[in-house]
DOTOR-181487 format. One record per residue (C-alpha): residue in one letter; x, y, z. Coordinates in steps of 0.5 Angstrom, whole numbers, padded with zeros to 4 digits, always signed. Example, Ala and Ser with C-alpha at 12.3 -4.5 7.8 and 13.67 -1.06 7.14 Angstrom:
<atoms>
A+0025-0009+0016
S+0027-0002+0014
</atoms>
This chain:
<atoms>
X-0010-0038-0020
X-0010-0031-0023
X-0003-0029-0025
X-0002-0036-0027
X-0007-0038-0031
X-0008-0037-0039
X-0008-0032-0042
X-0004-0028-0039
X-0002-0020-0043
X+0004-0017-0040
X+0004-0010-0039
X+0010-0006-0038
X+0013+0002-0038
X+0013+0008-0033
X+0009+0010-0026
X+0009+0016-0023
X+0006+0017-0015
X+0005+0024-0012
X+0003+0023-0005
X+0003+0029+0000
X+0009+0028+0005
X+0007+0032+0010
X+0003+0028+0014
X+0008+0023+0016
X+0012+0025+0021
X+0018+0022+0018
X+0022+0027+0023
X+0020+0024+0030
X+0021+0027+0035
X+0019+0034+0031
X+0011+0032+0030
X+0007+0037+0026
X+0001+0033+0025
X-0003+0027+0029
X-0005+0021+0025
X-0009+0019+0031
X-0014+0025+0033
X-0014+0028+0024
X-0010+0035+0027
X-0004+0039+0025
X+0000+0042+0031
X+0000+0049+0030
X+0005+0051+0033
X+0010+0044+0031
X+0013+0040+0036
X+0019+0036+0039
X+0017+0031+0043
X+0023+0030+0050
X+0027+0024+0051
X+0029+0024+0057
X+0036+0025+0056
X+0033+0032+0054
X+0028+0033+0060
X+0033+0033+0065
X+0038+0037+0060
X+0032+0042+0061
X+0032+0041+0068
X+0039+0043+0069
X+0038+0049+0064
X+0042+0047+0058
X+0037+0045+0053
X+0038+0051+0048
X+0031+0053+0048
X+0028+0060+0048
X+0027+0063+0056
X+0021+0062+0059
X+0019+0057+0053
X+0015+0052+0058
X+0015+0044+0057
X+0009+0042+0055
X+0004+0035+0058
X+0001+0030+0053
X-0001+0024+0057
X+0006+0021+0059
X+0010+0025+0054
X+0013+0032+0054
X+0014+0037+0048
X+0015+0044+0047
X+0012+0048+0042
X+0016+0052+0037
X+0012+0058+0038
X+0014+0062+0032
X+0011+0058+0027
X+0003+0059+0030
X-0001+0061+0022
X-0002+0057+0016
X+0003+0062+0012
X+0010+0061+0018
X+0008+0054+0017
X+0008+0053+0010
X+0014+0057+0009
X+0018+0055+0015
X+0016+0048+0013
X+0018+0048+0007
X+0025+0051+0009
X+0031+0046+0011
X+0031+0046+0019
X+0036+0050+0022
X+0036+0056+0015
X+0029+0059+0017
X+0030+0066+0020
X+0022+0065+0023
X+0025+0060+0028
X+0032+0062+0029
X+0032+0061+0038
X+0031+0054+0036
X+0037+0052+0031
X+0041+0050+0035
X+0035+0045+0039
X+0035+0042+0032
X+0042+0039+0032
X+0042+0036+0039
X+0035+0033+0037
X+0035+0026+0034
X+0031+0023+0028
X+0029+0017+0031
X+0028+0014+0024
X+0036+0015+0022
X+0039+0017+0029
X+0041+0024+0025
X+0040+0031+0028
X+0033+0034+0026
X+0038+0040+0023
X+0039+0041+0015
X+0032+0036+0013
X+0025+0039+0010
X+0019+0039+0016
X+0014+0038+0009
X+0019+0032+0006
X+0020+0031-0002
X+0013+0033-0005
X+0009+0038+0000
X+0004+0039-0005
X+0002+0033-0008
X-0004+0031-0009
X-0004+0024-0008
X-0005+0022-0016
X-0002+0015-0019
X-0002+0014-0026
X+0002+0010-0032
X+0006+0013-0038
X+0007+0009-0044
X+0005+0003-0041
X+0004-0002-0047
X+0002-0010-0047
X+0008-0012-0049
X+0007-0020-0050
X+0001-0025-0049
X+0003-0031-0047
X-0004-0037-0049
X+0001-0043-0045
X+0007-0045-0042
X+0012-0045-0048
X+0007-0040-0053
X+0009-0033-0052
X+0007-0027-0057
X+0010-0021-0058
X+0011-0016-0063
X+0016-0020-0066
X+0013-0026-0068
X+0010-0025-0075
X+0006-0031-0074
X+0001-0029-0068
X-0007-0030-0069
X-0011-0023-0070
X-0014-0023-0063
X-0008-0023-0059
X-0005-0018-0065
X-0010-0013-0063
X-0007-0013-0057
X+0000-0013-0057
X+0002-0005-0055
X-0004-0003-0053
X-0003+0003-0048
X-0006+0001-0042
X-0007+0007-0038
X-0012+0009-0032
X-0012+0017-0036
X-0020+0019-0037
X-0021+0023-0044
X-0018+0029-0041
X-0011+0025-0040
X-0012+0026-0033
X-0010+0019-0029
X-0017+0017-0025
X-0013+0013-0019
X-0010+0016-0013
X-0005+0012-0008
X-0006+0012-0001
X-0003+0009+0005
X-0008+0007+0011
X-0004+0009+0017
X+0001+0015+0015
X+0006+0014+0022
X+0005+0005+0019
X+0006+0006+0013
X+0006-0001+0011
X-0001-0002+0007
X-0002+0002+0000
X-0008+0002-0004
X-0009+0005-0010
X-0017+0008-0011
X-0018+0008-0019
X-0025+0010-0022
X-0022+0007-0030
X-0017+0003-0033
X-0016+0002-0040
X-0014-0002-0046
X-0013+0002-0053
X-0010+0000-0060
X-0010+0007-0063
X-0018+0009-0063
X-0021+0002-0061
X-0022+0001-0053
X-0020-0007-0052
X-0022-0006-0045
X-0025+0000-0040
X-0028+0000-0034
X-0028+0001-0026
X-0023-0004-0022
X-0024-0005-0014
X-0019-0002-0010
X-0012-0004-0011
X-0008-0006-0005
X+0000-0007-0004
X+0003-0015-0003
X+0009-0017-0003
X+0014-0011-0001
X+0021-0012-0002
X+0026-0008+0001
X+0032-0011-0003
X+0030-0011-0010
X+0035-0006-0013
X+0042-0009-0010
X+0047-0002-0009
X+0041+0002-0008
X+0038+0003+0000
X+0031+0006+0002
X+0026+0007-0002
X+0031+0007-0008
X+0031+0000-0007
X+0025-0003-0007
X+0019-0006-0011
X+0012-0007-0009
X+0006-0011-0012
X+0000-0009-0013
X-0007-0013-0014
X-0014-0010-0016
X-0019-0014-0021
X-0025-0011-0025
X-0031-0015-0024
X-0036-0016-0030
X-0041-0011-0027
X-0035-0006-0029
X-0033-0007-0035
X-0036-0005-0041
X-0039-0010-0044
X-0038-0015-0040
X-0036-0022-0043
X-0037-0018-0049
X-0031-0013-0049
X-0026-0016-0053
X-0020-0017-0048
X-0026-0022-0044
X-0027-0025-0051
X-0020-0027-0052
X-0020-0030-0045
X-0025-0034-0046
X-0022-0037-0053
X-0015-0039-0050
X-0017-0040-0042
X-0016-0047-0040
X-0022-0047-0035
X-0028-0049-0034
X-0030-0044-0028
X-0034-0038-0029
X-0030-0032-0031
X-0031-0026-0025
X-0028-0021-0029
X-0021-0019-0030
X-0015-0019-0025
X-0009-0013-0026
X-0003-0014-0022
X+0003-0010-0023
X+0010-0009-0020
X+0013-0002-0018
X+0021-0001-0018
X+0026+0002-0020
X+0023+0008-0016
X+0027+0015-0017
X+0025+0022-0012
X+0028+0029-0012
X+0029+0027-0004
X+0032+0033-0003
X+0027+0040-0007
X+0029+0046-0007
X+0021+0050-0006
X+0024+0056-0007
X+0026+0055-0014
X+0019+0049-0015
X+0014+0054-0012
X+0007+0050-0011
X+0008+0046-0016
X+0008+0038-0014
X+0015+0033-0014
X+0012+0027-0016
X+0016+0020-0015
X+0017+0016-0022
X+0018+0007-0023
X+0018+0003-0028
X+0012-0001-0027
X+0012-0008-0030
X+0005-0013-0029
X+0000-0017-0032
X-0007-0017-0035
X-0010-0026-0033
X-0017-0028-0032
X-0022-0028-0025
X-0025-0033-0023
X-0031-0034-0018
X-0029-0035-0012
X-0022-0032-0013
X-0019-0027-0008
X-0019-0020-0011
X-0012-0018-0007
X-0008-0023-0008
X-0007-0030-0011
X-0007-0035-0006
X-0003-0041-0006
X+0003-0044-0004
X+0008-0038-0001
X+0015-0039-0001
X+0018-0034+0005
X+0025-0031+0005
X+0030-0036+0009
X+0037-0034+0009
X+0040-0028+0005
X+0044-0028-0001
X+0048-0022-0002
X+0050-0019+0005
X+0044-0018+0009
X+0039-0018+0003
X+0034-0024+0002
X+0029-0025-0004
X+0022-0023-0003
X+0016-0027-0002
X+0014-0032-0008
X+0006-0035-0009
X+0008-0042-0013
X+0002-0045-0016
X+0003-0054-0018
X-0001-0055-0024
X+0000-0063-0023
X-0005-0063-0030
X+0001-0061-0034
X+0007-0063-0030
X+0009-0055-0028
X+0011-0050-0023
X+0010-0043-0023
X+0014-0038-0019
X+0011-0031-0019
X+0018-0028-0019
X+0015-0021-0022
X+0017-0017-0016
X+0023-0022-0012
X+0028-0023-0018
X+0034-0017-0015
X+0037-0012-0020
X+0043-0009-0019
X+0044-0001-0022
X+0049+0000-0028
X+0049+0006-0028
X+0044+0013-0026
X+0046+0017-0032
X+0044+0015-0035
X+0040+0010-0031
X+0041+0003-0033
X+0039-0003-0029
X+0041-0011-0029
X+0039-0018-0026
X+0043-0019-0021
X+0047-0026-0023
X+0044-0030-0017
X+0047-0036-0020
X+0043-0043-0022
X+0038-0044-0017
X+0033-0050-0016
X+0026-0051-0014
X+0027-0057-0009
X+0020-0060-0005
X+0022-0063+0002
X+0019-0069+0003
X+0018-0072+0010
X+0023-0077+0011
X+0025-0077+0005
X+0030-0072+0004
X+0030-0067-0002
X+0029-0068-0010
X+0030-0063-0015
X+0024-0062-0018
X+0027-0056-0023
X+0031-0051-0024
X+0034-0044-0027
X+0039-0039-0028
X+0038-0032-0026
X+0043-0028-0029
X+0043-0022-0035
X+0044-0028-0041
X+0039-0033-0038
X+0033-0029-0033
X+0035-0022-0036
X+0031-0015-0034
X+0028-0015-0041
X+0026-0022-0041
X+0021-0021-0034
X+0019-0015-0036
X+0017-0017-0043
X+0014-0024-0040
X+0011-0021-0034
X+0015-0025-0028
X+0012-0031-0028
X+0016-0037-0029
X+0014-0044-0031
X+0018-0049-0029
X+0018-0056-0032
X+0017-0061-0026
X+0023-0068-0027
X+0018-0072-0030
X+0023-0079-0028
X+0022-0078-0020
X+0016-0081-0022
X+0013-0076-0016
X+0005-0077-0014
X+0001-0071-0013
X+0000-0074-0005
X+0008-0073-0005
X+0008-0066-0008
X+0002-0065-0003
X+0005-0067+0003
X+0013-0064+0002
X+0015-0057+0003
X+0018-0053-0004
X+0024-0049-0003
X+0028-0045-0007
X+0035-0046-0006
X+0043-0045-0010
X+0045-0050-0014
X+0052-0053-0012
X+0054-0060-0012
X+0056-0061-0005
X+0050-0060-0001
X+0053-0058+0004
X+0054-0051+0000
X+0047-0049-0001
X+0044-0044+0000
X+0036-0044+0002
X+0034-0036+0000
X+0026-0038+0000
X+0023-0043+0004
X+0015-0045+0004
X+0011-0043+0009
X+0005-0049+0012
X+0000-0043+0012
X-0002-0038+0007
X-0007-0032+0011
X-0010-0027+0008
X-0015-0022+0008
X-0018-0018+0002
X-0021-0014+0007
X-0013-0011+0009
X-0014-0003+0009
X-0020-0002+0015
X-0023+0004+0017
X-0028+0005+0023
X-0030+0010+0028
X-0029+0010+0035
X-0034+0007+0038
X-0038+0003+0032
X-0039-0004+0033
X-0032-0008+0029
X-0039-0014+0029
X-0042-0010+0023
X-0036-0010+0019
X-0031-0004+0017
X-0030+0000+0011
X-0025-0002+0007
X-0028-0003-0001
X-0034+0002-0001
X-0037+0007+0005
X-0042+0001+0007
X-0039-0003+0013
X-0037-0010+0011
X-0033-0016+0016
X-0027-0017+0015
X-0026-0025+0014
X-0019-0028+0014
X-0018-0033+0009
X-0013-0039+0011
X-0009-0043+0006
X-0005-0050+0008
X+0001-0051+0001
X-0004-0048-0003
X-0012-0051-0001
X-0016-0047+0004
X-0017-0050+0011
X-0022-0056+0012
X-0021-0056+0019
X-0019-0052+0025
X-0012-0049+0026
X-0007-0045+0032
X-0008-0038+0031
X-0004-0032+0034
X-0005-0025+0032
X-0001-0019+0035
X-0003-0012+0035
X+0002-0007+0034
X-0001+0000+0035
X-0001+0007+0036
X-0005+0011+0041
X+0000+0018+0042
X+0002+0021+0036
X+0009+0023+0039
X+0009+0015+0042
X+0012+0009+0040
X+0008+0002+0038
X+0006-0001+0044
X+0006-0008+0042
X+0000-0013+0044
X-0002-0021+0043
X-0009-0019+0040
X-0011-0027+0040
X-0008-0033+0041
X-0012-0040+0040
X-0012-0047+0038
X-0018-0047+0033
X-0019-0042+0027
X-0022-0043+0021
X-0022-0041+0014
X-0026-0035+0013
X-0027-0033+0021
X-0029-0025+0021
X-0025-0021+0025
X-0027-0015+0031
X-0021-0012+0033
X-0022-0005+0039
X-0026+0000+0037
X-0025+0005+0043
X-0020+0008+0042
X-0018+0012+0037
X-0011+0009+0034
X-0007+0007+0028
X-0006-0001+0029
X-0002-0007+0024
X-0005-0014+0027
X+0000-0020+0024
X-0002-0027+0023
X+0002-0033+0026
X-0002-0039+0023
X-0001-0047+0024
X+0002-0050+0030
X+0010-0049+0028
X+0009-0041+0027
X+0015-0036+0032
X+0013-0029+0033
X+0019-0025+0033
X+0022-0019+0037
X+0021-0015+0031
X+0013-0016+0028
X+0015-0011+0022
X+0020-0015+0020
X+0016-0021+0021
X+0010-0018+0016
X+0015-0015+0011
X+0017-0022+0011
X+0010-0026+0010
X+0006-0020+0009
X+0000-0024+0014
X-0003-0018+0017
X-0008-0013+0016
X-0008-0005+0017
X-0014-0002+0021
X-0015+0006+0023
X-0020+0007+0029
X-0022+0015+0027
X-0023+0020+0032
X-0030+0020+0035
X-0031+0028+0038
X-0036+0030+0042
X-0041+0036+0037
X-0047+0035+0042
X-0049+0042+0042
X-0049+0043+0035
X-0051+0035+0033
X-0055+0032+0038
X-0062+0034+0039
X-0063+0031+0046
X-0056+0036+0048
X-0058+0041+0053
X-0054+0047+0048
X-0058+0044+0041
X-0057+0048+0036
X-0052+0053+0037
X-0049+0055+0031
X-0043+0053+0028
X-0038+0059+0026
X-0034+0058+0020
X-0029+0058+0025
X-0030+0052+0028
X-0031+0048+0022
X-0025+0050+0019
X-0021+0048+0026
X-0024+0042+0027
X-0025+0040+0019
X-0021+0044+0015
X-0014+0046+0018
X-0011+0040+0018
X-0011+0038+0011
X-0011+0046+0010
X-0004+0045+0012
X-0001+0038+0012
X-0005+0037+0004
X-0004+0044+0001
X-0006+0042-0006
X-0013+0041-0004
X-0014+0048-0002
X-0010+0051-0008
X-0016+0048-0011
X-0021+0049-0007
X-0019+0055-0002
X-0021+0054+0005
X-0024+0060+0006
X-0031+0062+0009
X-0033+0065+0002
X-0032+0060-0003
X-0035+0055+0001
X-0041+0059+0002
X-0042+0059-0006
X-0038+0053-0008
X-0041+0048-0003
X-0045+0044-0008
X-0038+0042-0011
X-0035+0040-0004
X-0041+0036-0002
X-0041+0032-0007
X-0034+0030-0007
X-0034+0030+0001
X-0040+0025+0001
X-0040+0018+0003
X-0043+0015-0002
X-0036+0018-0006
X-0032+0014-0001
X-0029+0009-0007
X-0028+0014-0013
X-0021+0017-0012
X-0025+0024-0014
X-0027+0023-0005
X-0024+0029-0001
X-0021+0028+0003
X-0016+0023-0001
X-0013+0020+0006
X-0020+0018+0007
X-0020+0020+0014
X-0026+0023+0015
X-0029+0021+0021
X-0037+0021+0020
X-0039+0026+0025
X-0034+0031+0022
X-0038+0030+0015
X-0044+0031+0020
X-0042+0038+0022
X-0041+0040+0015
X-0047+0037+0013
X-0051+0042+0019
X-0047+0047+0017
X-0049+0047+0011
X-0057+0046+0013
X-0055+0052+0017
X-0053+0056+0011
X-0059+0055+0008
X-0064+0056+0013
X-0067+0049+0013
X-0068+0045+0018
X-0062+0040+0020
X-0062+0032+0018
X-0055+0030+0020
X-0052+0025+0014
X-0057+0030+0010
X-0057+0037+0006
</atoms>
């Protein structure tokens, strides 16, 4: 079971996340990128509502004369017509809208035009968002191993004089994802930039050393974003108050020295199983985030305003046929809030009937309230007694442990020393059987005398329904059947894993799956019932459409009982039962690609390849032509480089360009062949 399992070695310290934020229209109905067709808008755009159509019909919308409304599909836009070269975009992007003397006919547009996120006039806000030179890296600051934890009441820290040499070797050990340059090796990215709601962190090495003695190295599989809390930090809002966690393991075949390194020795001295190790999974929690949301680019320049947290996580033992993005088990949903509108976070709980004990992953779930910001201090939020109750058909509810979340009892400092896992001793005199346990239903609830006054904040779920293969690409028009990119360039099935209290599925069950999709860029989800069947099984593969380019979310709804709400975000949030799928854009080269093209070959002007390839990213990912400029003379000398770093075969390395990985392979295509054509050697698509 991953985290729950012995030993676990805790880490803790800092985090920093750099993206580029100039790519997620977080200003909509102001555009300038489209996620759909990978395309910057050059001129920007606002898309028309129609109160503002016919305001322009009967001329009051203040826009220059003649501005022309322009047709995208069903949608209509104008174009902010001064800003038509990468230079008037970068500097009108990085200027409060409204303050820009390149676009003053538009200032008073921008107060009467509404961000559909927030309701508040586009005026004063960054088209570029907080870090437009960001280059998409990740990486940890003095993280340390904090503890070891070998059982459930045997935990070692640096302050126990009594701790046997192999765990005293580790106990504050860096862990970092640094290479021996102190470069961070790990990029995070989301799948879909206008549904950001699935991240991943690609990351070619982590490391645990003690002074000059490597503990642990090697390459982990992608990591992948659970259980995300919007309400970790009670007084904060937005990003400010929320958490999330991420999973990655490192297989054998990736870690130096395999069951030799010293961390796999360790494991196997103080495991309690007898299964076949797999290798190593790494979960940690990212929270108490702090941005500068509000950059001033004419004092900060080109250079990059990286986001910070505190991250807190745990190194434990992967076994053989173990997911490697998620611990599966028996998962506890919110239910009702406990403060104002704010619910905890999901929670895996794994039964361990052996030793008589529940474990609650609580490592992301326990809320926190802001001391202070200068300097900034953080507290458990008192929540009070709480107690783990199973519901048992018939029966009504028994206790089966219980524990105080406050700042003496379940205190910041304890859950990051510890890693967040709580082991809960189940009331050995209810005499329960591991049927009664089995078949009742867990529930986290406020203590109180009077029943009637208790709270239920998290209540399990029947069905547990996850995919390791959550984060997909896939071009349009290629057969879904052959699978997807998701962990490597390779295409590989999608298989959704299905969970009953913590067991896999042995039999069929109800199944729905909604679609939530984006087609427009300027357009608002369409929401749409994918499937709807009565018999699904335990790691059935998924196809979804691939005939259209598109951003999609697709929701699970297992079992019988399962409800699809009005709101499919609020329902993924809340079980995190869903996967992300990019369908990348399929554009026609024939007379450049296809030998059967009456036109083939025709030339590719460097032109055309910076405008069909290179623009985009040129403008929405500046850091990457800071390094690599995008111009027709560094590539005719520097395209070595680019191509390997542009090659498929580089996909999973967070060295892969472009980071976003939302190349469609045509486009790598038409590099290949322009390249061929530059060389004066005969063109083999895929191949220089």
């Amino acid at each position: 079971m991953s985290q729950f399992d012995f030993p676990r070695v805790n880490f803790r310290g800092q985090a920093f996340i750099n993206p580029g934020t100039a790519n997620n229209n977080i200003l909509l109905p102001l555009v300038t990128y489209d996620p759909i067709q990978i395309s910057a808008f050059l001129p920007p755009r606002v898309y028309l509502s129609t109160d503002l159509l016919a305001l322009h019909k009967l001329g009051g919308l203040p826009v220059p004369p003649g501005q022309v409304v322009q047709e995208d599909g069903n949608q209509r836009y104008i174009d902010i017509e001064p800003i038509n070269t990468r230079q008037t975009f970068t500097d009108w992007a990085t200027t409060p809208l409204g303050s820009s003397p390149l676009d003053t006919a538009y200032h008073a547009l921008y107060e009467l035009v509404t961000i559909k996120r927030t309701g508040k006039p586009l005026t004063g806000h960054l088209p570029a968002g907080w870090n437009y030179y960001g280059g998409m890296e990740f990486g940890f600051r003095d993280v340390r191993v904090s503890s070891v934890a070998t059982a459930d009441e045997q935990v070692f820290t640096t302050e126990l004089a009594d701790c046997p040499a192999a765990i005293s070797q580790l106990l504050d050990a860096v862990v970092s994802l640094d290479n021996d340059a102190g470069q961070t090796t790990a990029v995070m990215i989301d799948v879909l930039p206008s549904l950001a709601m699935f991240s991943q962190v690609f990351c070619d090495l982590i490391r645990v050393r003690q002074k000059d003695r490597v503990l642990l190295s090697g390459r982990p599989y992608k990591g992948s974003l659970r259980h995300l809390n919007l309400h970790r930090i009670v007084n904060q809002a937005g990003v400010f108050s929320s958490s999330g966690t991420f999973f990655m393991a490192l297989p054998l075949h990736e870690l130096d020295g395999g069951l030799a390194s010293p961390l796999l020795r360790l494991f196997q001295e103080f495991n309690h199983r007898q299964e076949p190790l797999a290798g190593v999974l790494i979960r940690y929690n990212l929270f108490e985030v702090q941005e500068n949301q509000h950059p001033d680019y004419s004092a900060l320049g080109t250079k990059a305003n990286p986001a910070t947290a505190t991250v807190s996580g745990s190194l434990t033992p992967w076994y053989e046929g173990e997911l490697k993005s998620m611990t599966m088990g028996r998962i506890l949903l919110p239910d009702k809030p406990y403060f104002s509108d704010k619910t905890l976070s999901s929670v895996v709980c794994q039964v361990d009937h052996a030793r008589g004990r529940a474990r609650l992953d609580l490592l992301g779930s326990i809320p926190e309230t802001q001391l202070s910001s200068q300097p900034l201090r953080y507290e458990t939020y008192p929540l009070g007694v709480l107690s783990l109750d199973l519901i048992r058909p018939g029966q009504g509810a028994v206790t089966l442990g219980s524990f105080q979340v406050d700042a003496s009892h379940l205190s910041r400092e304890y859950l990051l020393q510890t890693g967040g896992v709580l082991d809960i001793p189940i009331d050995q005199s209810l005499a329960l059987t591991e049927a009664d346990v089995d078949n009742g239903l867990l529930a986290l609830r406020s203590r109180s005398a009077d029943p009637s006054q208790r709270t239920t904040y998290l209540l399990e779920s029947d069905y547990m329904a996850i995919a390791d293969e959550s984060g997909l690409y896939i071009d349009q028009g290629q057969d879904a059947s052959q699978g997807y990119r998701s962990y490597g360039p390779g295409q590989e099935p999608c298989h959704l894993r299905v969970y009953r209290r913590g067991k896999p599925l042995t039999e069929a069950t109800p199944m729905t799956i909604m679609a939530l999709t984006i087609t427009e860029s300027g357009s608002s989800a369409t929401v749409d019932r994918f499937l709807e069947t009565s018999h699904f099984y335990d790691g059935q593969p998924l196809c979804f459409p691939t005939n259209r380019a598109a951003n999609s979310m697709y929701i699970f709804y297992p079992g019988p009982t399962a409800r699809v709400s009005d709101n499919l975000l609020t329902d993924l949030i809340k079980t995190g039962f869903f996967v992300s799928l990019r369908v990348l854009p399929a554009p026609d080269y024939g007379p450049y690609l296809d030998p059967t093209h009456p036109d083939y070959p025709q030339p590719i002007p460097f032109d055309f390849l910076h405008q069909e390839l290179l623009m985009a990213y040129d403008l929405v990912f500046p850091k990457a032509s800071l390094i690599t400029p995008f111009t027709e003379a560094y590539f005719s000398q520097g395209w070595p480089f680019i191509w390997q770093r542009m090659d498929p075969a580089n996909w999973s390395s967070a060295t892969y360009m472009p980071s976003s990985r939302d190349m469609p392979m045509v486009k790598w295509q038409l590099f290949c062949q322009w390249v061929s054509q530059l060389q004066s050697r005969s063109p083999i698509p895929g191949k220089a």
